[in-house]
C-alpha positions as a printed NumPy array, in Angstrom:
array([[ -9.502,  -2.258,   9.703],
       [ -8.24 ,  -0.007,   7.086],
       [ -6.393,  -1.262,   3.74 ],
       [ -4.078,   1.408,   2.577],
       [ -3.202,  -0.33 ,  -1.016],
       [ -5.509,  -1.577,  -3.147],
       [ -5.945,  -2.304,  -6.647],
       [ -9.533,  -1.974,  -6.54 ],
       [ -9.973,   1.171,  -9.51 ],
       [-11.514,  -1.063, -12.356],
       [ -9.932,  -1.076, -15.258],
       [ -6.561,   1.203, -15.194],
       [ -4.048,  -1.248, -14.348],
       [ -3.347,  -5.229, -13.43 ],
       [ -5.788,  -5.064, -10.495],
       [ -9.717,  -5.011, -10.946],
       [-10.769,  -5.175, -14.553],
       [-14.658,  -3.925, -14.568],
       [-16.905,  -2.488, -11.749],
       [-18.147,  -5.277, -10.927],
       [-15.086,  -7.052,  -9.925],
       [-14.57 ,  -3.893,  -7.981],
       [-17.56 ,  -3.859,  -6.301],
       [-17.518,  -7.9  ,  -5.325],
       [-14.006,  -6.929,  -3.639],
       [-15.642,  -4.437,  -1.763],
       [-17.781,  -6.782,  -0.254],
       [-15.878,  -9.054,   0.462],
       [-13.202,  -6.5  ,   2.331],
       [-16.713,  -5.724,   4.264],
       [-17.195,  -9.138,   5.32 ],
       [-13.88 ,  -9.021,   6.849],
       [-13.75 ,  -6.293,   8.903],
       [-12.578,  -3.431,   6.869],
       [-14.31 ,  -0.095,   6.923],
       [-11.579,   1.866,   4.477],
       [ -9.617,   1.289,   1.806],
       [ -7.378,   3.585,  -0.298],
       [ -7.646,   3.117,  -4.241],
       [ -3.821,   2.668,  -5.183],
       [ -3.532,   2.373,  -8.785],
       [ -0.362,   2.044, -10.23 ],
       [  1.385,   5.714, -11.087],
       [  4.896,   6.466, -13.166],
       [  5.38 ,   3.194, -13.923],
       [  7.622,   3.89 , -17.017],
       [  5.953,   1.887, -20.361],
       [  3.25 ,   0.201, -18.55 ],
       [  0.785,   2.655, -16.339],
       [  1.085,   6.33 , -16.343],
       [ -1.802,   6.981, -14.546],
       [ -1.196,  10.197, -14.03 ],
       [ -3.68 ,  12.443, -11.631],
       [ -6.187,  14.616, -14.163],
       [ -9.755,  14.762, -14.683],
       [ -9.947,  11.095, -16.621],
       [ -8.55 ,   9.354, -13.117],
       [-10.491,  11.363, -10.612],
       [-14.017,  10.401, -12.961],
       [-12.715,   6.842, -12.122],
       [-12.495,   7.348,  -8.07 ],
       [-15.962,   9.406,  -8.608],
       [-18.06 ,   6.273, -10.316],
       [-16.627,   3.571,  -7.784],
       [-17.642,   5.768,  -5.264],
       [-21.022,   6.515,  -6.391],
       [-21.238,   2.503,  -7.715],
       [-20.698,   1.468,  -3.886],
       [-22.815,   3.69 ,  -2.492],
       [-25.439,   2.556,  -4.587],
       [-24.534,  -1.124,  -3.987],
       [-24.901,   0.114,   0.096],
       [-21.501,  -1.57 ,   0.541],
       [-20.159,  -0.239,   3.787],
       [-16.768,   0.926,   2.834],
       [-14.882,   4.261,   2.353],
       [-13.049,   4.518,  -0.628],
       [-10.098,   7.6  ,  -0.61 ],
       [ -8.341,   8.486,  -3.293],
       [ -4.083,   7.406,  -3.735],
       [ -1.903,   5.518,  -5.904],
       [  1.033,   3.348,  -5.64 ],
       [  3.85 ,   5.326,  -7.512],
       [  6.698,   3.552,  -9.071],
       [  9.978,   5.615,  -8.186],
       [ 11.778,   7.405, -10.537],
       [ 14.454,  10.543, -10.274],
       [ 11.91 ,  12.996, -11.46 ],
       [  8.957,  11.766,  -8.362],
       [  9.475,  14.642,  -6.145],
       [  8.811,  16.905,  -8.928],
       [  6.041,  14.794,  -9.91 ],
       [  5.1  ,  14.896,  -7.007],
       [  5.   ,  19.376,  -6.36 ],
       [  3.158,  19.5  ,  -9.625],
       [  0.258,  17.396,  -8.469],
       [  1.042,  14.44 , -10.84 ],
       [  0.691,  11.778,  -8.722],
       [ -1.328,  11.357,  -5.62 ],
       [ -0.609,  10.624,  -1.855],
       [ -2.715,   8.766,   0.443],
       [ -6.032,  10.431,   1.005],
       [ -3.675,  13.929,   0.184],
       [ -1.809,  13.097,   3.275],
       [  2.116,  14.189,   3.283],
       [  2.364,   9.882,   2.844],
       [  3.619,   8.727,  -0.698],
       [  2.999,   4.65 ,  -1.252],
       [  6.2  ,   4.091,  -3.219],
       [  7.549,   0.83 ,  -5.143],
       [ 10.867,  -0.096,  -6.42 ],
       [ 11.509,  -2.828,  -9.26 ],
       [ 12.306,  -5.972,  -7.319],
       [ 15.921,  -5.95 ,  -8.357],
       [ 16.67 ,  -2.637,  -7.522],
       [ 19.869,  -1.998,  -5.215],
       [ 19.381,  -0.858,  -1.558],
       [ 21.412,   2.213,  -2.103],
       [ 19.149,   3.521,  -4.772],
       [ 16.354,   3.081,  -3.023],
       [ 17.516,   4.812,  -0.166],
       [ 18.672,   7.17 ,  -2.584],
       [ 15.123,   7.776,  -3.881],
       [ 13.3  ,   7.949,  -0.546],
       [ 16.003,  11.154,   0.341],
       [ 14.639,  12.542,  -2.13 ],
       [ 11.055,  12.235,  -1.788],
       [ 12.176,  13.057,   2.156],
       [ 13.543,  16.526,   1.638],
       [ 10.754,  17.411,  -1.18 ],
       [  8.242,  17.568,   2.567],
       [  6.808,  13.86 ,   2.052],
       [  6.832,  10.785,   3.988],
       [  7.459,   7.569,   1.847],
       [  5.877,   4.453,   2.598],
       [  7.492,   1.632,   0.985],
       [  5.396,  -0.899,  -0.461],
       [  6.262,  -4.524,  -0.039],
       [  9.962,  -4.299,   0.47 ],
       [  9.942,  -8.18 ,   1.751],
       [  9.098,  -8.811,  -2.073],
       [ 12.623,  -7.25 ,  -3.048],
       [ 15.332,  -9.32 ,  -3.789],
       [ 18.006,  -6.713,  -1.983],
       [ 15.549,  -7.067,   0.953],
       [ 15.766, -10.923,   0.717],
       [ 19.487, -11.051,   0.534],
       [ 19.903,  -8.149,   3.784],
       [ 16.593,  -7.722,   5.436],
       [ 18.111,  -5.223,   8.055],
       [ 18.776,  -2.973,   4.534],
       [ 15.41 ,  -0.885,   5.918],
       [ 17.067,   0.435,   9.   ],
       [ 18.835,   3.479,   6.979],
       [ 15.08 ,   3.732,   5.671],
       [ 13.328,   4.193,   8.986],
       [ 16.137,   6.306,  10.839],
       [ 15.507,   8.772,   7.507],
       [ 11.836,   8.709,   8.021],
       [ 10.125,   6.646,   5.886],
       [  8.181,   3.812,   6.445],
       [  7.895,   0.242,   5.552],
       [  3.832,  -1.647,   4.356],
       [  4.111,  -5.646,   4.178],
       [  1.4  ,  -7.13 ,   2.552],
       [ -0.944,  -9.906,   3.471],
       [  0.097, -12.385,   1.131],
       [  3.731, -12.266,   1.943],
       [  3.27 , -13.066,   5.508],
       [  0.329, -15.731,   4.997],
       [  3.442, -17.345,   2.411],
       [  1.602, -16.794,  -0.599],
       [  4.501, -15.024,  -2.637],
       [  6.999, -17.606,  -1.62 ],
       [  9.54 , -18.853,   1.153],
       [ 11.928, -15.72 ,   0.583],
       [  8.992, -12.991,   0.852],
       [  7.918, -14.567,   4.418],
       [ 11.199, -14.647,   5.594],
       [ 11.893, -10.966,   5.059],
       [  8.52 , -10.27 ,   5.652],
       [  9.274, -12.818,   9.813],
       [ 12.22 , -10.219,   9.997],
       [ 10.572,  -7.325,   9.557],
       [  7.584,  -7.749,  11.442],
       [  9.801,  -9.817,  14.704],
       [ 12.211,  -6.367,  14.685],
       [  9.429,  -4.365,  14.449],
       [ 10.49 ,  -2.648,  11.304],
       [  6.648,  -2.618,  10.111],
       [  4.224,   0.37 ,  10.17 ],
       [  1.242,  -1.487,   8.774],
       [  0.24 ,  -4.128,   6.91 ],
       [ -2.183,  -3.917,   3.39 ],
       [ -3.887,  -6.106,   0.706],
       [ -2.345,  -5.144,  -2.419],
       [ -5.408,  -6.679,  -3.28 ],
       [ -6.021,  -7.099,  -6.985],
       [ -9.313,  -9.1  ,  -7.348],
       [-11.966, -10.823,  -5.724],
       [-10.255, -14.742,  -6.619],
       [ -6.706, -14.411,  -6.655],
       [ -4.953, -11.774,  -4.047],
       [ -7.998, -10.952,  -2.841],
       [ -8.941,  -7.819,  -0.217],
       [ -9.769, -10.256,   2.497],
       [ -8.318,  -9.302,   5.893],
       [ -9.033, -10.872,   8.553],
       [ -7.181, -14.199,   8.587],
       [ -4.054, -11.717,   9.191],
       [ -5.981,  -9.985,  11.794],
       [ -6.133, -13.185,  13.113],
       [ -2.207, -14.525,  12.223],
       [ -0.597, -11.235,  13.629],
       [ -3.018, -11.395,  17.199],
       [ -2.047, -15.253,  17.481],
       [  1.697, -14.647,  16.531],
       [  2.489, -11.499,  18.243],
       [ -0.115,  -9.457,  19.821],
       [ -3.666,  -8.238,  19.661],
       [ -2.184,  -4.485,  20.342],
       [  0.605,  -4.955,  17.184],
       [ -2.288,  -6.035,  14.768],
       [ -4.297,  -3.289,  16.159],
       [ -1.359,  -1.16 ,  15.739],
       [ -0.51 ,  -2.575,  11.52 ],
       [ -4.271,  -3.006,  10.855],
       [ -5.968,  -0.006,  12.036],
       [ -3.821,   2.484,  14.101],
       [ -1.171,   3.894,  11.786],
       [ -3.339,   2.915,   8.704],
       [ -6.015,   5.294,  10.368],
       [ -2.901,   8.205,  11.27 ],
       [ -1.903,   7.766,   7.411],
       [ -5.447,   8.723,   6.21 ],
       [ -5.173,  11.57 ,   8.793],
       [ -2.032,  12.781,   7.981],
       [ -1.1  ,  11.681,  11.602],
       [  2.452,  10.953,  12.601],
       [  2.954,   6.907,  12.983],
       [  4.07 ,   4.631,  15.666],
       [  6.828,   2.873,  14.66 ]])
């Protein structure tokens, strides 16, 4: 499997504090059948993490890197970020600021939870015509998203995409995140499914009890599909299935 979001760059925003924390969530993604996952630290996220790409951030992706290999830990680690939205991203995004996934044409964006549907469709326009493809980070966590679930459609007819997370589904994040995340994943709304892991004891990078949820629920070709196909056509810069 591949994880596309990850907070697994110690020590830069609310997900892994230190290497080694880092390094134990590596293994234990290992153990559970991932071979990838995308660092996504938080980016532009106004008054809390800047995180800005430069020479500071990219010495950060370099020593996890190097730290894993040395640990033999059987993972791929690419470079991304998860990048709050604001009205200035898709110049943020032409100047290099802030990173894609794996320098794909795919931006892993987040809204504040309380955010209005029409401004985030608003936002993702933008990002669209600027020559990037937004993937939208845990929309069944938003509260315009809990009230009108079928609020994505404008979303995906534009061209973006939509990433549930693990937790949300497994009803760790409450009753209203599963049932937008049910929605979402029963219409088939859903390009793939990540982590958002942010440590090795509480939301944690393990993946295959929803390996083994989505086969049992659905399919073992619509897991395939959230766990490894379009994760694996988002590191390639790949068009997804949808």
């Amino acid at each position: 499997m591949i994880d596309i979001h990850t907070h697994i760059l110690p020590g830069v925003d609310d997900g892994s504090p230190r290497t080694a924390e880092s390094l134990e969530m590596l293994r234990l993604a290992a153990a559970s059948g991932v071979e990838t996952v995308i660092a996504t630290p938080h980016s532009n996220l106004p008054g809390v993490y800047a995180n800005y790409n430069g020479e500071w951030l990219q010495a950060s992706f370099d020593r996890l890197i190097r730290r894993a290999e040395e640990e033999e830990i059987p993972v791929r680690i690419l470079r991304g970020m998860e990048v709050y939205a604001t009205e200035d991203l898709p110049e943020l995004l032409e100047a290099g600021r802030v990173l894609t996934l794996n320098d794909s044409r795919y931006v892993l964006m987040e809204f504040d939870f309380h955010e209005q549907a029409n401004w985030c469709t608003r936002m993702l326009e933008g990002v669209l015509e600027a020559g990037y493809t937004p993937i939208v980070a845990h929309p069944e966590r938003y509260y315009a998203v809990w009230q009108e679930p079928w609020c994505v459609y404008p979303w995906l007819e534009m061209g973006a995409h939509v990433q549930l997370t693990r937790g949300s589904i497994l009803g760790k994040f409450g009753r209203e995140a599963k049932r937008a995340a049910d929605y979402l994943l029963q219409h088939n709304l859903v390009a793939c499914i990540a982590s958002d892991a942010h440590g090795s004891r509480n939301r944690i990078p393990e993946m295959d009890d929803i390996l083994r949820y989505i086969t049992a629920k659905y399919s073992p070709e619509y897991a395939d599909m959230l766990l490894t196909e379009n994760p694996a056509k988002i590191c390639a810069d790949m068009p997804l299935i949808q």
